[in-house]
Structures are given as structure tokens and as C-alpha cells.
ZAMARGU-4260 file (C-alpha; in steps of 0.2 Angstrom, whole numbers, plus 5000, padded with zeros to 4 digits):
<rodrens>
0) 5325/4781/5190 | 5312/4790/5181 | 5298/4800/5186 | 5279/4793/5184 | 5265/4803/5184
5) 5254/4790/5189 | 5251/4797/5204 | 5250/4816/5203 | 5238/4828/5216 | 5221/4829/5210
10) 5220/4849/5209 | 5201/4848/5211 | 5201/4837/5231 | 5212/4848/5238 | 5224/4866/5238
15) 5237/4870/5246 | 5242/4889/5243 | 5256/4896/5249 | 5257/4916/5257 | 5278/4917/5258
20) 5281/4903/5271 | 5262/4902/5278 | 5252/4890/5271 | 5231/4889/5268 | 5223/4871/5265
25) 5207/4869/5257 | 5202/4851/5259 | 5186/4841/5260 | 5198/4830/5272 | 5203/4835/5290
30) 5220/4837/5292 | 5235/4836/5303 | 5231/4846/5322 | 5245/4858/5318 | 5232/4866/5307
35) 5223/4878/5314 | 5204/4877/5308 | 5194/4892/5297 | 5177/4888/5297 | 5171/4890/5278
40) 5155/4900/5284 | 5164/4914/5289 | 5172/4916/5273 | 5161/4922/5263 | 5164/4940/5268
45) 5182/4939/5271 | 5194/4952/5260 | 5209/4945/5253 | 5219/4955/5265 | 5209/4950/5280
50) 5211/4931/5272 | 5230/4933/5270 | 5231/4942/5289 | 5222/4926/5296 | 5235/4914/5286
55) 5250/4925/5292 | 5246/4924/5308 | 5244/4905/5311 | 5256/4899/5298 | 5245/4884/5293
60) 5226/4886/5290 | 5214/4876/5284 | 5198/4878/5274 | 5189/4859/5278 | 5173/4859/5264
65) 5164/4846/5256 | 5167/4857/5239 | 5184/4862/5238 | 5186/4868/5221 | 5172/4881/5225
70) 5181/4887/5239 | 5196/4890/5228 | 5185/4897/5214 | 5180/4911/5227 | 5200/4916/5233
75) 5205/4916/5216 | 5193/4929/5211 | 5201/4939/5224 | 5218/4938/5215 | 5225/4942/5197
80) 5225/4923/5192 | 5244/4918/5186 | 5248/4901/5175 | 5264/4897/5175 | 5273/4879/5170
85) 5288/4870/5175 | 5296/4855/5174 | 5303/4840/5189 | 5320/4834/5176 | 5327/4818/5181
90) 5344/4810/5171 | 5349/4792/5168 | 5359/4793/5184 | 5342/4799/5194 | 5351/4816/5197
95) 5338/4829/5198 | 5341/4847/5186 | 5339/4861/5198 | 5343/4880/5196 | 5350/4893/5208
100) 5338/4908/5209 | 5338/4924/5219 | 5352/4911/5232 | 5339/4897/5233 | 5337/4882/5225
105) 5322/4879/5213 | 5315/4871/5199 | 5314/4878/5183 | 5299/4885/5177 | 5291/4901/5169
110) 5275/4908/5164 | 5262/4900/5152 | 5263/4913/5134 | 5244/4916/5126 | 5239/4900/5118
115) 5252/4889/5124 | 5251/4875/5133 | 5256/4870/5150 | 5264/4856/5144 | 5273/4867/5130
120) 5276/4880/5142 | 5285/4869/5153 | 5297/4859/5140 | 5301/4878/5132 | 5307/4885/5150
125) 5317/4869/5157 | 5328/4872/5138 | 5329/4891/5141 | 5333/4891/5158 | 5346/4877/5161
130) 5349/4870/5141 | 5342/4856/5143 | 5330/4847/5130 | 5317/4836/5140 | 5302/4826/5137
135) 5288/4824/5146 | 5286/4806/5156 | 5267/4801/5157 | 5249/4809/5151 | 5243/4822/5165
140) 5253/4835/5175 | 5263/4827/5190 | 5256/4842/5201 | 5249/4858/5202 | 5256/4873/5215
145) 5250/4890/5221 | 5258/4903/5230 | 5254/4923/5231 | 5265/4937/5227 | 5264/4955/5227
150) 5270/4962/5210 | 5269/4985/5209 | 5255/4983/5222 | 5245/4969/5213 | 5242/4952/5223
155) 5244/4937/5211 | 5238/4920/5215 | 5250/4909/5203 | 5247/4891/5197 | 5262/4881/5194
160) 5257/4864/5183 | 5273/4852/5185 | 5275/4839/5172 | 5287/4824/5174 | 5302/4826/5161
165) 5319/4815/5157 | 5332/4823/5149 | 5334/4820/5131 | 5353/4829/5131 | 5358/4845/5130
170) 5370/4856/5139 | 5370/4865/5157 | 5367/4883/5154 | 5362/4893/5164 | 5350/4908/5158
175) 5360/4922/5168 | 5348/4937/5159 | 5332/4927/5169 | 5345/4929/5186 | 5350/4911/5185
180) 5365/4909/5194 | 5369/4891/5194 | 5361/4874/5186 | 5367/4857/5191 | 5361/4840/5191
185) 5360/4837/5209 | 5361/4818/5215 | 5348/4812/5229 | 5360/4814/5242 | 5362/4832/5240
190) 5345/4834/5240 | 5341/4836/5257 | 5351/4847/5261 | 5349/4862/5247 | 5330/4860/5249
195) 5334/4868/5266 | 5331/4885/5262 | 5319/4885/5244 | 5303/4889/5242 | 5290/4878/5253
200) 5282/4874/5234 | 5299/4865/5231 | 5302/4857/5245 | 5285/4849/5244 | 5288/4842/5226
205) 5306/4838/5229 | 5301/4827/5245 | 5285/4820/5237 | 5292/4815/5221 | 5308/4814/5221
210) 5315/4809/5238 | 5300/4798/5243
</rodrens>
């Protein structure tokens, strides 16, 4: 079965952003109680580190405001803003294409060139990175992702856009210059478990869109 993008996040009602494994919510809704609760008055004057020290040390924070998108707007400015494209690659048999990188198992992806776009981007990277030719299932993105790095002492606040795809043909070949070890087409049953270990990013689109 095929991917639909009908239902996709809305990347302007809420943000989840990712610091490693510790997680800060920006929501106009409340959430779950195992959030703790940063009140959006105290922000104004909070440092990136300060912010990422606070979301480090309660593993999930939340940010609860009526205007979400200005919140973000405010963090991001405290990064070097990252946009990056990747694609969720289903088969006629529903197998899902996933590489091995860095011994986890992800999605693949890449940066967004100058003057590209993300839809683009995304198609390019799944081919380079697995061999894959795809195309893009539905209108709008199927999410949007956000995790920080540090790259040479530089914090970088990256924006994933993931598009729906189906394979079109092609075969697996993994691009070992970008670190790839491995790509397969990895059935539902598998899935559980190698999303054990990946990146929380994954997990959430691999259990949201796929496994739901």
C-alpha cells in the first residue's frame, strides 16, 4: 500500500524539535503530562544554550502558545537555519526503502542545493543514496522534521521536509562515498524492530506513517 499525504503535520500548529534524544514541543495545544511545562514568558531572554540546557535536562519540554510559528520564528534565529529533503519510499509489496547510516537505520535524505526545491531535493537524494528512481505520492510534503547539531562549533537547527514517494524501479545501491553501509527494502514486520535504535525523527515518521 502506498503512502498518502493527505494527512501530513501542519508545520505552522505545532514543532517538535529534537536536541539528540531530548525533545522541545511548541504547541498551541497542551500535551501529554510527561512533558514538562516551559512557560513561553520566560523565554524571551533565554540563550540557546540556556534553552537547549533546559531541554537536556527534562528530556521533553514544551513550549504551550497561542502562536506557535512565532515561537519557532524566535529559536530559529538563534540557530544557522538547515533545509534539507528526504523521502518515506514505499514498493508494490509495501516494503519500506531504508538506509544503514553511521550503524542506524534512517531514511534517506540530504540537503536542499541553492535554488532547488524541496520536492526536487528529495527525489535527487533517495536516487543517489539507495538507486532508487521514485515519485512523489500526493500535492504537499507528508512532514516536516527538526533536530540540532553541532557542526565545527556551529549549532544548526535543520528542517527535514518528507514527501511521500513509490518506487518507479531501479536498483539497490548503496552510496558508500556518503557512509551508506547498507540499503534494503525492509517489510512491516522488520520494522519494529530496526527503528529500535534510529534517530527519534525516524522513529516518529516510521510509526506515524508507516506502521500506523
Amino acid at each position: 500500500m502506498y503512502l498518502c499525504a493527505a494527512n501530513a503535520m501542519k508545520h505552522n500548529d505545532t514543532y517538535s524539535i529534537y536536541f539528540g534524544e531530548h525533545e522541545l514541543l511548541i504547541s498551541s495545544r497542551m500535551p501529554s503530562e510527561h512533558y514538562h511545562i516551559l512557560d513561553v514568558e520566560e523565554c524571551g531572554a533565554f540563550s540557546r544554550a540556556k534553552i537547549q540546557k533546559k531541554v537536556e535536562n527534562s528530556k521533553s519540554l514544551a513550549i504551550v502558545t497561542p502562536e506557535p510559528r512565532v515561537v519557532f520564528e524566535w529559536l530559529r534565529a538563534k540557530f544557522k537555519y538547515v533545509e534539507a529533503a528526504g523521502g518515506v519510499v514505499t514498493n508494490l509489496s509495501g516494503e519500506l526503502l531504508m538506509i544503514q547510516l553511521r550503524g542506524r537505520w534512517d531514511l534517506p535524505k540530504g540537503h536542499v542545493e541553492s535554488g532547488e526545491s524541496s520536492r526536487a531535493a528529495a527525489l535527487r537524494e533517495v536516487e543517489e543514496e539507495t538507486g532508487i528512481r521514485a515519485e512523489v505520492v500526493g500535492d504537499e510534503p507528508l512532514a516536516y522534521t527538526y533536530h540540532t547539531y553541532n557542526t565545527y562549533g556551529e549549532w544548526e537547527l535543520k528542517q527535514t521536509t518528507w514527501w511521500a514517494m513509490r518506487s518507479k524501479g531501479g536498483e539497490l545501491k548503496a552510496q558508500s562515498e556518503e557512509g551508506i553501509a547498507q540499503v534494503e527494502w525492509c517489510e512491516r514486520s522488520t520494522l519494529g524492530e530496526r527503528i529500535k535504535t534510529t534517530y527519534p525523527t525516524i522513529k516518529s515518521l516510521v510509526e506515524r506513517y508507516v506502521l500506523e
